[in-house]
C-alpha positions as CSV (number, residue, x, y, z in Angstrom):
1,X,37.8,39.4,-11.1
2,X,36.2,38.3,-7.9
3,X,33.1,39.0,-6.1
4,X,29.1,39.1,-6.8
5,X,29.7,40.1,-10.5
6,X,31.7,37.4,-10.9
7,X,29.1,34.9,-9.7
8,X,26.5,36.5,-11.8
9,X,28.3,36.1,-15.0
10,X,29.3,32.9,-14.9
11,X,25.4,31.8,-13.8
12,X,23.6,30.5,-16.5
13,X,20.0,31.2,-16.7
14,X,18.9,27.8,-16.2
15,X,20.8,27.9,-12.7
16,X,17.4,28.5,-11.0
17,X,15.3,26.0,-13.2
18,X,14.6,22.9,-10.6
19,X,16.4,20.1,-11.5
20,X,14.1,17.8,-13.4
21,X,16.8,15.0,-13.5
22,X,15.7,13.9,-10.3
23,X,13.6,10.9,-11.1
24,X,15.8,9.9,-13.4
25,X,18.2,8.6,-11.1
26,X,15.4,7.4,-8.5
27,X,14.0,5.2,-10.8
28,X,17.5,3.7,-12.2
29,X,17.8,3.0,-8.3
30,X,14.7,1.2,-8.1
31,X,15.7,-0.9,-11.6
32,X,19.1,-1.8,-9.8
33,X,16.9,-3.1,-6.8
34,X,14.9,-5.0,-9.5
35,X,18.1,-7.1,-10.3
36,X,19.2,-7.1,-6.5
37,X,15.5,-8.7,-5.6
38,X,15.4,-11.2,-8.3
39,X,19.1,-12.4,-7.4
40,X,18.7,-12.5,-3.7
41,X,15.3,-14.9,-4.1
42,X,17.6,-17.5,-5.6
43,X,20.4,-17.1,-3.3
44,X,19.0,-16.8,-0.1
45,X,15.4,-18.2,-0.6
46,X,13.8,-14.9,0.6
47,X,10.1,-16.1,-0.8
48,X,7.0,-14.6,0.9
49,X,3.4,-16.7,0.5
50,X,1.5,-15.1,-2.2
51,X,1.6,-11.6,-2.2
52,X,3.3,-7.6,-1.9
53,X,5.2,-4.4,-2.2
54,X,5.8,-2.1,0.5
55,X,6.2,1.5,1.5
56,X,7.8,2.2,-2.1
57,X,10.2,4.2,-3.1
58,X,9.3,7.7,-4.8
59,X,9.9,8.6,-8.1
60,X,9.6,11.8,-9.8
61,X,8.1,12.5,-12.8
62,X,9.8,13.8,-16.4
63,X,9.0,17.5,-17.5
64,X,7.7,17.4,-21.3
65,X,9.1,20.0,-23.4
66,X,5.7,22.1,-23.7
67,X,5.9,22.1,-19.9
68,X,6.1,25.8,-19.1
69,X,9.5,27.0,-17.0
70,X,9.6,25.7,-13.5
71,X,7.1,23.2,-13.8
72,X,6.4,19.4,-14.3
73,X,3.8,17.6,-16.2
74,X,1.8,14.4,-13.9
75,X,2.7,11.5,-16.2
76,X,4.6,8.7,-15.2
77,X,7.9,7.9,-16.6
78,X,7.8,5.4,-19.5
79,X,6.9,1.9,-19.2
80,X,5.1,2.5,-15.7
81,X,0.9,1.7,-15.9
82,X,-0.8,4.0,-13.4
83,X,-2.1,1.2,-10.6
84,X,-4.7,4.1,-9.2
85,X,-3.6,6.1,-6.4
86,X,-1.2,8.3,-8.0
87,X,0.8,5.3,-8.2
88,X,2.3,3.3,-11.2
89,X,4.5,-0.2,-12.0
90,X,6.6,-1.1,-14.2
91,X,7.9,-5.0,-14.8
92,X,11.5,-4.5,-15.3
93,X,12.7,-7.8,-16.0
94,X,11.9,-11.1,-16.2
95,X,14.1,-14.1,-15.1
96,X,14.0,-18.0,-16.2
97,X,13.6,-19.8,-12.5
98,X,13.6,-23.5,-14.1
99,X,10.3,-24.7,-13.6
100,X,8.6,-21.2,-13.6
101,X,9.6,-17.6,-14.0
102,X,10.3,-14.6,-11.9
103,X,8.9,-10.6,-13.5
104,X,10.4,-8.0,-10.9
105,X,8.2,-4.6,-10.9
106,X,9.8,-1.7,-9.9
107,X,6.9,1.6,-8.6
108,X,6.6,5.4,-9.1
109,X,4.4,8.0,-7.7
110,X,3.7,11.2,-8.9
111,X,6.2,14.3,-7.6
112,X,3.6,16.1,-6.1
113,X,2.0,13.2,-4.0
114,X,1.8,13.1,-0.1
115,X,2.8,10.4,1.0
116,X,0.7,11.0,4.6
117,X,-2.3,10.9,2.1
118,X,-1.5,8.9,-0.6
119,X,-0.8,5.2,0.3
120,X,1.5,2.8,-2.0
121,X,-0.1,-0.5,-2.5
122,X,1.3,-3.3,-0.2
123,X,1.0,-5.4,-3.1
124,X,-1.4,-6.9,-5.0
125,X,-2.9,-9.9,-7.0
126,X,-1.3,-10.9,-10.9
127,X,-2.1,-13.5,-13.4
128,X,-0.5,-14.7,-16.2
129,X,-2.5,-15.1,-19.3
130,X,-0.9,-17.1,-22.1
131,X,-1.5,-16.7,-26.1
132,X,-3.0,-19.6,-26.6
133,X,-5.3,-18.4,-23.6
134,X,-4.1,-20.4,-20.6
135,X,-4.6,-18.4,-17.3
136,X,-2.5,-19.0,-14.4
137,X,-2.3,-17.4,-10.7
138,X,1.3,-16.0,-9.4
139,X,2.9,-18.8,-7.2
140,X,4.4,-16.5,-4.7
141,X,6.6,-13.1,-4.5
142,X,9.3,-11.9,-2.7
143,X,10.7,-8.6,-1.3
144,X,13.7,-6.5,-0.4
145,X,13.9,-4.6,2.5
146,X,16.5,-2.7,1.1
147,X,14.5,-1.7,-1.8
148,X,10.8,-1.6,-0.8
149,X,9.5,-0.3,-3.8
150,X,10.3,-3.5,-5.6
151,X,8.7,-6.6,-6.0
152,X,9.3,-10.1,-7.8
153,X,6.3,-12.1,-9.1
154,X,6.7,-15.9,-9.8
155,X,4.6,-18.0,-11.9
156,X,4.5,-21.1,-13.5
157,X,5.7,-22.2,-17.1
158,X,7.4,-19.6,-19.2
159,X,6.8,-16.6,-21.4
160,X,6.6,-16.3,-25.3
161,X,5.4,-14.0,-27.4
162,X,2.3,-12.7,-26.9
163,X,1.7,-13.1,-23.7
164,X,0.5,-10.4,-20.9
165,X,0.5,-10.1,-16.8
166,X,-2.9,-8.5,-15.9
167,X,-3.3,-6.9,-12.5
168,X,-6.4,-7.9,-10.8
169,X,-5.9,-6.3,-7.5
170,X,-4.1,-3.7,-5.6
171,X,-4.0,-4.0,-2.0
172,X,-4.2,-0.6,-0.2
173,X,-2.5,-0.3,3.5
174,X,-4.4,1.0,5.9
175,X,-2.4,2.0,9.2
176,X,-3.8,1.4,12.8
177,X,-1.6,2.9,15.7
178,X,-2.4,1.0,19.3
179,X,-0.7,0.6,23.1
180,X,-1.0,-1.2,25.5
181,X,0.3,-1.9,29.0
182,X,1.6,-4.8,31.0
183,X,3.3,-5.1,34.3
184,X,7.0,-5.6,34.4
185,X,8.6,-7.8,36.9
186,X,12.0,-7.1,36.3
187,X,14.6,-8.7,33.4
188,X,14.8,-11.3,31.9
189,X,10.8,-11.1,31.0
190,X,8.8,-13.3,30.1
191,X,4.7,-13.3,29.9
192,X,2.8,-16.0,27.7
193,X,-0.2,-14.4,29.2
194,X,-2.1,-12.4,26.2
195,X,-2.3,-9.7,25.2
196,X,-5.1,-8.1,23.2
197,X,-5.0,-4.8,21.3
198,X,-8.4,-3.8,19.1
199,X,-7.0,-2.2,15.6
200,X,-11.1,-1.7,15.1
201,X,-13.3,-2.8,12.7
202,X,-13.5,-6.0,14.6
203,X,-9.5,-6.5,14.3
204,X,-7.4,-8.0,17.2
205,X,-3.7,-8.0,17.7
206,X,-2.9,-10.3,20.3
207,X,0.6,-10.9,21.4
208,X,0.7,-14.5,22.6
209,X,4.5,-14.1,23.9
210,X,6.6,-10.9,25.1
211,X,10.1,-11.2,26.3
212,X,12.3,-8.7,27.4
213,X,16.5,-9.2,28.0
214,X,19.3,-6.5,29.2
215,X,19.8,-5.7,25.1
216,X,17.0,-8.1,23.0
217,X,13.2,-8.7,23.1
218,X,10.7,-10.4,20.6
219,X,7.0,-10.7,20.6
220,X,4.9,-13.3,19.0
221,X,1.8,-12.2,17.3
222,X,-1.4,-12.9,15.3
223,X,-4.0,-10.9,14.0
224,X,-7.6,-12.0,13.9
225,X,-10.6,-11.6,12.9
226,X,-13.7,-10.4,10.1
227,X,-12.2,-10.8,6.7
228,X,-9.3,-13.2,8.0
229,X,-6.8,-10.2,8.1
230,X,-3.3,-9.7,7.3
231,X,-0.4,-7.2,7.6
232,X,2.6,-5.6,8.5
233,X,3.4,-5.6,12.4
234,X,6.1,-3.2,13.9
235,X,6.4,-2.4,17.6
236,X,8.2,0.1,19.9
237,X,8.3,-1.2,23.2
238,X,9.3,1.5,26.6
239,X,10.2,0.5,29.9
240,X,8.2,2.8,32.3
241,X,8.9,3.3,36.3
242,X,6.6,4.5,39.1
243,X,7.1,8.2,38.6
244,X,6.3,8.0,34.9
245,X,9.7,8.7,33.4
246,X,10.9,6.1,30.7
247,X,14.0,4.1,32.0
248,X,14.4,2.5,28.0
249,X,13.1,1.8,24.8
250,X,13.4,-1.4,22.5
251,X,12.2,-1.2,18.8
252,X,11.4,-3.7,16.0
253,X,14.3,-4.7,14.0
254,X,14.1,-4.1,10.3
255,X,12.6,-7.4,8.7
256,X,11.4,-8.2,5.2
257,X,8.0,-7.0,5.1
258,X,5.2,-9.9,4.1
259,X,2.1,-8.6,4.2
260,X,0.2,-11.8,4.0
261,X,1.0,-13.0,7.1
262,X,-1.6,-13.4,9.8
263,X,0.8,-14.3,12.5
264,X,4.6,-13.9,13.3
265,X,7.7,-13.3,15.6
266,X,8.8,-9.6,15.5
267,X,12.8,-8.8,17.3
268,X,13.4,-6.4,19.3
269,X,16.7,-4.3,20.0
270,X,17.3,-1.6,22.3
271,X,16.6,1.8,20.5
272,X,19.1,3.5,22.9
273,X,21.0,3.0,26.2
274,X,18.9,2.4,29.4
275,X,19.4,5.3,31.7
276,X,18.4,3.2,34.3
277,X,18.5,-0.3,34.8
278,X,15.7,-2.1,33.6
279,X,14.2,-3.4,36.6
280,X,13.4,0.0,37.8
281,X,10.4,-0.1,35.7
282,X,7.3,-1.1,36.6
283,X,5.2,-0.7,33.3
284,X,5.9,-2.2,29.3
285,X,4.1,0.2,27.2
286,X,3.8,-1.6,24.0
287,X,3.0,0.8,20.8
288,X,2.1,-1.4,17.6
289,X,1.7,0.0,14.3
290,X,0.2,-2.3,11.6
291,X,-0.4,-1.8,8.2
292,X,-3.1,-4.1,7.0
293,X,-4.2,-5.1,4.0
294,X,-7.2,-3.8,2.2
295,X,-8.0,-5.3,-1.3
296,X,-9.1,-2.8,-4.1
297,X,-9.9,-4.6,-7.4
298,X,-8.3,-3.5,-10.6
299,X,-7.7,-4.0,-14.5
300,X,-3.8,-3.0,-15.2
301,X,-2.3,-5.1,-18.2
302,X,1.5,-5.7,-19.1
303,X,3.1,-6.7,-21.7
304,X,5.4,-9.0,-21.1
305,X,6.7,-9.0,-25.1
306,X,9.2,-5.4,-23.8
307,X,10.4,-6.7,-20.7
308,X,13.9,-7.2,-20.7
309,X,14.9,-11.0,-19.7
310,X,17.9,-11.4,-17.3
């Protein structure tokens, strides 16, 4: 037997249900990149200066079974502390570094959140609080570009029982889009001349050095002023000629993402072939986006007594 009646009877009536398995398997990839983060600190040194996570990975959330047909209840999968925002973290696992210790926190966001609306923290600020009653600051953390909703937190000393990680502050991104212009003089390109873009609020972007070559580019920046801010820098570079056509394009290339820095070297690659060659433009329209840093204080404790140790 063959044919639409066939299909119907071998359908079973949870066929149309949604699958509610799904952040099941987002959030074991998120624990794997837990392990992968903690490793790769050791092995290739990837530390950033105190502070982060990044655009994070998204999680769904588990249907209760007194969650009608169809839909999903808002909590977070277990072991994740909402972080405000419609966003939680979990520590995953902790690791013995030799003089200090390592927690990796893996994040989750609800199913229903928009991520146009609803940022995920950059990062944040943790302490350690002993038993005894010692409090200590994290030393530094680290981050995988390959799994940006992870993030590994160092400290000082080591745990026992009884003691916590509180959260003291989550830092919100806020995304500023600018261009700007500069005259090209043909390849290879090089300006040490700077170059100011305003983010607002009293924030400059200034690109101290912009090169350009047949196939790779970099720009040196820094970011100044109220508030002594920091963030995440990308930039999409096109090569523009007199009639307004783009000849090219360059792009950032993937980097770990600190946002504590103030200042850095971004690479550039060529986003697709020239149609033209390059010195038939005239104009470098430089697009940077930068997520900065915006502190939000917070009380989120974890308890670092059901954290696996690795």
């Amino acid at each position: 037997m063959s044919g639409p009646d066939f299909e119907t009877l071998l359908r079973s009536p949870l066929d149309d249900e949604p699958d509610s398995r799904g952040w099941g398997s987002a959030v074991l990839g998120l624990l794997a990149g837990s392990a992968a983060i903690i490793g790769l600190s050791f092995v290739l040194g990837l530390w950033a200066t105190p502070g982060e996570t990044p655009a994070t990975m998204v999680t769904d959330t588990v249907a209760s079974a007194t969650d009608p047909p169809g839909e999903f209840s808002n909590s977070f999968p277990d072991g994740f502390s909402e972080v405000g925002g419609s966003v939680a973290m979990k520590p995953t696992a902790t690791v013995d570094g030799g003089t200090g210790f390592i927690v990796s926190f893996a994040t989750a966001t609800h199913r229903d959140t928009d991520p146009e609306t609803t940022p995920v923290p950059l990062g944040g600020q943790w302490q350690f609080e002993s038993a005894g009653g010692s409090v200590t600051g994290a030393t530094r953390l680290v981050y995988d570009r390959l799994h940006t909703g992870v993030i590994g937190v160092e400290f000082a000393g080591h745990p026992s029982d009884g003691d916590i990680l509180r959260m003291t502050e989550r830092w919100d991104p806020v995304e500023r889009t600018e261009s700007a212009d500069v005259s090209f003089t043909g390849t290879p390109f090089t300006t040490t001349d700077a170059v100011d873009i305003d983010l607002g609020d009293g924030i400059t972007l200034r690109m101290t050095q912009i090169e350009l070559g047949r196939h790779l580019g970099r720009i040196v920046w820094t970011l100044s002023g109220s508030g002594e801010p920091t963030g995440v820098v990308a930039f999409a570079v096109a090569m523009i000629n007199q009639q307004g056509a783009t000849v090219g394009d360059y792009v950032s290339m993937p980097s770990l993402r600190d946002p504590t820095r103030s200042s850095g070297v971004v690479d550039l690659f060529w986003d697709r072939g020239f149609n033209a060659h390059p010195d038939e433009g005239s104009i470098v329209e430089i697009t940077a986006t930068v997520q900065l840093v915006v502190p939000e204080p917070i009380d989120v404790v974890f308890d670092l007594d059901t954290v696996p140790s690795g």
